[in-house]
N, C-alpha and C positions, 0 to 999 in steps of 0.2 A: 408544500412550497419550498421548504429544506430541499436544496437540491445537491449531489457530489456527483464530480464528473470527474472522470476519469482520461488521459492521454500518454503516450508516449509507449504503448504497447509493440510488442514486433514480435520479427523471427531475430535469433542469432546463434550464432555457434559456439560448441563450447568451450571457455576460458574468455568468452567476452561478455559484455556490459550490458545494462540498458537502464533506463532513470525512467521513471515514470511518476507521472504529476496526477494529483488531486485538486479539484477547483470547487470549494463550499460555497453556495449562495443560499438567497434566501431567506436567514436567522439574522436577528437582532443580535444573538449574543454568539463568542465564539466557542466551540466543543470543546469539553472536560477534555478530551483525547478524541487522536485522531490516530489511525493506523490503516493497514495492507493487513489484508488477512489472502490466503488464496487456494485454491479447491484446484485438482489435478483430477480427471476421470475418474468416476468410480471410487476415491475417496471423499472423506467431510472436509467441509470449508476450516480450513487451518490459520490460527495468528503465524505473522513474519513480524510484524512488529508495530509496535504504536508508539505516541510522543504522548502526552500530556501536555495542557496550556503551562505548567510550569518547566517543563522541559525536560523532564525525567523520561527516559526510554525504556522499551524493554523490547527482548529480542527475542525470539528463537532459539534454542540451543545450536539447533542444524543451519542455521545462516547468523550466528554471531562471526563477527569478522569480515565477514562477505556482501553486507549487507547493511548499508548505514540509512537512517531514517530522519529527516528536515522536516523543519514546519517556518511557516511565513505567517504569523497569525496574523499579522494586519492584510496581508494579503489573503489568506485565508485557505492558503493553499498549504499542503503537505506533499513531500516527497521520499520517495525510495530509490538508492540508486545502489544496483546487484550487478555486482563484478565476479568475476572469475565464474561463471553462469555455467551448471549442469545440466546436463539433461532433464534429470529427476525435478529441475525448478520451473520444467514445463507446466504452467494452470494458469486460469483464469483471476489475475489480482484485482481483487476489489477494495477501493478505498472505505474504510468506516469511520465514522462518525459519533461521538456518545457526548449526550447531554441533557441533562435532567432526569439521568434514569435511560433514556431511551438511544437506542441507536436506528442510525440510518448507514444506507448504503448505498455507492454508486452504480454501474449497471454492469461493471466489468471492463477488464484489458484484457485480452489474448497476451499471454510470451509464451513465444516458442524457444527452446534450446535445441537443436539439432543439428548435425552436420551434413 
C-alpha cells in the first residue's frame, strides 16, 4: 500500500538541468529518509543522495555540488534537482524510501543526457 511515484524524468543536453519529484503515499507515518539512488546500463543501483526526516543530507562524492536534494515532509514528497547534467548521469532514478527497517521503492525515471 506504501506507494513512491516518481515525475519529472526527460532527455537533455549536457550542461543542463532537470528536477525530478517523488510523491509518498499510503503510510501513516513519514520515512526515516528518503532519497534518488540511480542504475546506468549494465552497472548496480547507486546512491545520489538522501535526506533524513531531520534534514541531514548526504551526497555523492561524484554529484556533490551538482546535485542538491529537498524534502516536503508534510507534503511527502522529495526532490532532486541535477544541474550542469553529463552524459555519464544517464540511468534510471529511482526514489527510496526507509522506515522501520525497511525500504521501498518507486518504479523509476528515465534521464537522459545527450546531445
Amino acid at each position: 500500500q506504501v506507494q513512491l511515484v516518481e515525475s519529472g524524468g526527460g532527455s537533455v543536453q549536457p550542461g543542463g538541468s532537470l528536477r525530478v519529484s517523488c510523491a509518498a503515499s499510503g503510510s501513516r507515518f513519514s520515512f526515516y529518509s528518503m532519497g534518488w539512488y540511480r542504475q546506468a546500463p549494465g552497472k548496480q543501483r547507486e546512491l545520489v543522495a538522501d535526506i533524513t526526516i531531520g534534514g541531514s543530507t548526504n551526497y555523492a562524492d561524484s554529484e556533490k555540488g551538482r546535485f542538491t536534494i529537498s524534502r516536503d515532509i508534510a507534503k511527502k514528497m522529495v526532490y532532486l534537482q541535477m544541474n550542469f547534467l553529463k552524459p555519464e548521469d544517464t540511468a534510471v532514478y529511482y526514489c527510496n524510501g526507509r522506515m522501520f527497517g525497511d525500504n521501498y521503492w518507486g518504479q523509476g525515471t528515465q534521464d537522459t543526457v545527450s546531445s
